[in-house]
C-alpha positions, 0 to 999 in steps of 0.5 A, spaced: 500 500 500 501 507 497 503 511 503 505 518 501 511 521 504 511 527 510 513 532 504 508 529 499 503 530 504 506 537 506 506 540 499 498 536 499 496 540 504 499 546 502 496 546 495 489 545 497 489 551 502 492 555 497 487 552 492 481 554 498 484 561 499 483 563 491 476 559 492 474 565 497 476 570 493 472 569 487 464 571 488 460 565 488 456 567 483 462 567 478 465 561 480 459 557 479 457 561 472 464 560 470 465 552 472 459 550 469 460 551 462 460 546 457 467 545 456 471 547 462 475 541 466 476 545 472 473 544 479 472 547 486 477 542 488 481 544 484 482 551 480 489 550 478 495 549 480 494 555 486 501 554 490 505 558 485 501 563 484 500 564 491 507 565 492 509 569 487 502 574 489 504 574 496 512 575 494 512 581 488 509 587 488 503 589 487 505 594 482 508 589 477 503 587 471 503 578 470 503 575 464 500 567 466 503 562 460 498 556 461 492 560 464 486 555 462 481 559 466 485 564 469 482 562 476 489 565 479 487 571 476 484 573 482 491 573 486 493 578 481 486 582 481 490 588 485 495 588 480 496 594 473 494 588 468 493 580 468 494 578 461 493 570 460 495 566 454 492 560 453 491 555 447 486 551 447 486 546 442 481 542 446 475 545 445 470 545 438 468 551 440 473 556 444 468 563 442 463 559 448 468 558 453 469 564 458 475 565 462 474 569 469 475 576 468 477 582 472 477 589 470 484 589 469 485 582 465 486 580 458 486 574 456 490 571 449 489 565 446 495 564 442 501 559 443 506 561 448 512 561 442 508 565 437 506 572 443 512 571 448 517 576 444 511 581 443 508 582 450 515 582 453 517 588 448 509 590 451 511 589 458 518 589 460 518 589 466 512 584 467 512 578 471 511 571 467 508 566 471 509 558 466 504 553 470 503 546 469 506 547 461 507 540 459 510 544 453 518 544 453 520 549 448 514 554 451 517 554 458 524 555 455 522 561 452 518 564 458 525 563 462 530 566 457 524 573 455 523 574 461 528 576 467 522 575 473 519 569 472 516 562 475 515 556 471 513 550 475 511 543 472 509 537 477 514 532 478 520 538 476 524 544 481 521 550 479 525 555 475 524 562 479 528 567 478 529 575 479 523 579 484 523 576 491 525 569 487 529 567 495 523 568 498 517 565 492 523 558 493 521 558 500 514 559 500 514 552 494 519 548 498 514 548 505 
């Protein structure tokens, strides 16, 4: 029988607080309008990979615009709601029809559905002194080009170290490692 280890279980916990604390930050009515659409693969139990959002949110300033290679349904946006801009950048090949799907959206967001190696290069040159969050991209060359374009970054894949770099990276490190 499986039994996961002490930091398995840490990084669990962890991961599900960060997952409940970003759920009470979006309205209710929005949370359910926003998951009950047709093709939406997210839930209330998990609205994304919460952790490294939080972390960056909590360590960088609110001044400083984020750029969320990876998005899907930009839950996290919320964590970056007091921030001058939100941009999230997703490709959604899965769906039929990505015109019906609706991110969440606050007033300071906008949402891009494009590869992350065909607008990269432009929205840097739009916000150089963005920070660039990279999540879950399971896409090698994606994530490789966030790192290089951008100074201030967080890119984390499951089972990987997480690459952080510039603004309070010390600081988000320690929030990953428990």
């Amino acid at each position: 029988m499986y039994e996961p280890s002490p930091e398995v279980i840490a990084r669990e916990t962890a991961e599900n607080r960060a997952n409940e604390h970003l759920l009470h930050l979006i309205p209710k009515d929005v949370l359910s309008k926003t998951l009950s659409q047709y093709y939406c693969e997210i839930e209330s139990d998990f609205l994304c990979f919460a952790l490294p959002y939080e972390a960056v949110a909590e360590s960088i300033p609110t001044t400083v615009p984020v750029i969320d290679f990876g998005c899907y349904m930009a839950a996290q946006a919320y964590f970056f709601r007091n921030h001058p801009a939100y941009v999230g950048v997703d490709c959604y090949e899965i769906c039929e029809d990505f015109s019906s799907l609706r991110r969440f959206s606050l007033p300071n967001c906008r949402h891009m559905s494009a590869r992350i190696q065909d607008c990269a290069e432009a929205l840097k040159e739009e916000y150089p002194d963005a920070y660039a969050v990279c999540i879950a991209v399971p896409d090698d060359e994606a994530r490789l080009a966030v790192s290089h374009l951008f100074p201030n970054h967080c890119i984390c894949y499951p089972g990987e170290k997480p690459d952080v770099s510039g603004l309070n990276a010390s600081r988000i490190l320690e929030k990953l490692r428990l």
